[in-house]
C-alpha positions as CSV (number, residue, x, y, z in Angstrom):
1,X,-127.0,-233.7,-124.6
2,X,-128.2,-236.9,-125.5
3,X,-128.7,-239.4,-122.6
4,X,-128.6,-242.9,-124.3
5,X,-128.5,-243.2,-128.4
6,X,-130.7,-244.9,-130.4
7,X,-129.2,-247.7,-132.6
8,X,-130.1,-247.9,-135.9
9,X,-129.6,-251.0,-137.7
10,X,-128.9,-251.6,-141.8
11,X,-132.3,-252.5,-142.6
12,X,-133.1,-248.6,-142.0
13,X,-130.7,-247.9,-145.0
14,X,-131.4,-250.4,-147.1
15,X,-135.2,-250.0,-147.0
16,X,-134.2,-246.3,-147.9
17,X,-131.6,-246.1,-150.1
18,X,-132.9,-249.0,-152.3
19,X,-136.3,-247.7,-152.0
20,X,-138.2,-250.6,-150.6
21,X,-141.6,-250.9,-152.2
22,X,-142.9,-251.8,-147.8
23,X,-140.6,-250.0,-145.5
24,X,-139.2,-247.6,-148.1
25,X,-141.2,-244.4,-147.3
26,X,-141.4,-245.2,-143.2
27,X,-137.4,-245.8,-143.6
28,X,-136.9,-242.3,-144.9
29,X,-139.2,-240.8,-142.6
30,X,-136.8,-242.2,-140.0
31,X,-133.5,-240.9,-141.7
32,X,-135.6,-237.1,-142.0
33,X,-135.7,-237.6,-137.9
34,X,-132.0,-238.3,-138.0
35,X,-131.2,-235.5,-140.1
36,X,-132.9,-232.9,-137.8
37,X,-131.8,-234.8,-134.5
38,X,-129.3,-233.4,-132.1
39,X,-125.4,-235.4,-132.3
40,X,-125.2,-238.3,-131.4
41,X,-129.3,-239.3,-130.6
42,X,-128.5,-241.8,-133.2
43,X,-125.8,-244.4,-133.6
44,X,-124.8,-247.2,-135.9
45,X,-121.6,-248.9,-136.5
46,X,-119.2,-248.2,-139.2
47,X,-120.0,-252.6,-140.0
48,X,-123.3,-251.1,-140.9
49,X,-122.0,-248.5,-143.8
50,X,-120.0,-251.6,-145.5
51,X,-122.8,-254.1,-145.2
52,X,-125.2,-251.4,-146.9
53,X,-122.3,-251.3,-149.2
54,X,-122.4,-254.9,-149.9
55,X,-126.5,-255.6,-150.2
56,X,-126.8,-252.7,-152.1
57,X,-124.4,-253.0,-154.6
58,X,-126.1,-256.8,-155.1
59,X,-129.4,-255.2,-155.3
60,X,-128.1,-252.8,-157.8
61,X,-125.4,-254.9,-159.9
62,X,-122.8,-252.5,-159.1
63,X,-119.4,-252.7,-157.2
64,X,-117.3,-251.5,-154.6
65,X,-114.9,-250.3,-157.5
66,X,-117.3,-247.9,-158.8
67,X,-116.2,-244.7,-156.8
68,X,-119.5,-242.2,-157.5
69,X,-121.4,-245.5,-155.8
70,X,-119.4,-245.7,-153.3
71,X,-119.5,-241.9,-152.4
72,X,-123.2,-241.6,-152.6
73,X,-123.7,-244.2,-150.2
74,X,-120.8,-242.9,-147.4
75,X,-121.6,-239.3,-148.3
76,X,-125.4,-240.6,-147.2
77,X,-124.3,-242.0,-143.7
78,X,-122.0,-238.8,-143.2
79,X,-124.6,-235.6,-144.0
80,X,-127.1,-237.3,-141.5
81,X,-126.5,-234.5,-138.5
82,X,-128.0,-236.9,-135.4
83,X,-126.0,-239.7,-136.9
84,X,-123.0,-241.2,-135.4
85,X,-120.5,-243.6,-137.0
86,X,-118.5,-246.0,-134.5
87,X,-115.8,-247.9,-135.0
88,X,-116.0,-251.7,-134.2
89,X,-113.4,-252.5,-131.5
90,X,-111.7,-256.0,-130.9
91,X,-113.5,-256.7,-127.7
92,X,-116.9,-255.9,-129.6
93,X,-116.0,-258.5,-132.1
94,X,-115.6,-261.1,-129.2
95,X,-118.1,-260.0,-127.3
96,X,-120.2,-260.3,-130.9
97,X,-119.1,-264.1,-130.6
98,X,-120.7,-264.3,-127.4
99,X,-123.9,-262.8,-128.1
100,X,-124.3,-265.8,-131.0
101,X,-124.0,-268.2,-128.7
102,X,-126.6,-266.9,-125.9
103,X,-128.8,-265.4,-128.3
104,X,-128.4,-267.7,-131.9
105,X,-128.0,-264.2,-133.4
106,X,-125.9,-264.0,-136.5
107,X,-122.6,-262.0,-136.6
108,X,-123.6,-258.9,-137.8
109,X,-126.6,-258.6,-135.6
110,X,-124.4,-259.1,-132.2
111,X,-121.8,-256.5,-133.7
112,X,-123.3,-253.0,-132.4
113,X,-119.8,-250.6,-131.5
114,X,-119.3,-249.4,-128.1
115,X,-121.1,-246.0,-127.1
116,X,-117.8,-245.1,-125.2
117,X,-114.3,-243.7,-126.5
């Protein structure tokens, strides 16, 4: 049993996925930790899955609409064993709000799910 997960945020997946020429190979090295951990050492919000999504297809000039993209990227987040995908609740998104204002964060960087069902 995991006491307290470890977030992980977009740029993990990002730098991976698109192969970043910097972070690239110590971003995978990270995901190989993930695939080996124990569930639910790891966490990231299901926001985090649609924003690598969105850079990635920019990065890549493809779209949402193209299905096999799509897949690879979700089927990515899901085979990751140490990897758990949470929903983003209504009172994350106001607390999210919150956290702009104290901390002059942008939205998606205050939006980390709940750890609790």
């Amino acid at each position: 049993m995991v006491d307290k997960p470890k977030y992980v945020d977009v740029n993990v997946f990002i730098y991976w996925l698109g192969g970043h020429p910097v972070y690239g190979e110590k971003s995978y090295k990270w995901v190989k930790k993930i695939e080996k951990a124990s569930p639910r050492e790891y966490l990231t919000s299901s926001l985090t899955i649609y924003e690598t999504l969105i850079i990635l297809a920019g990065l890549t000039g493809r779209n949402l609409k193209n299905i096999g993209f799509v897949e690879d990227i979700v089927e990515a987040f899901t085979r990751l064993k140490g990897l758990t995908i949470e929903p983003l609740r209504s009172g994350d998104m106001v607390q999210a709000i919150e956290l702009m204002r104290k901390y002059g964060l942008d939205y998606e960087d205050s939006s980390p799910p709940s750890s609790s069902p």
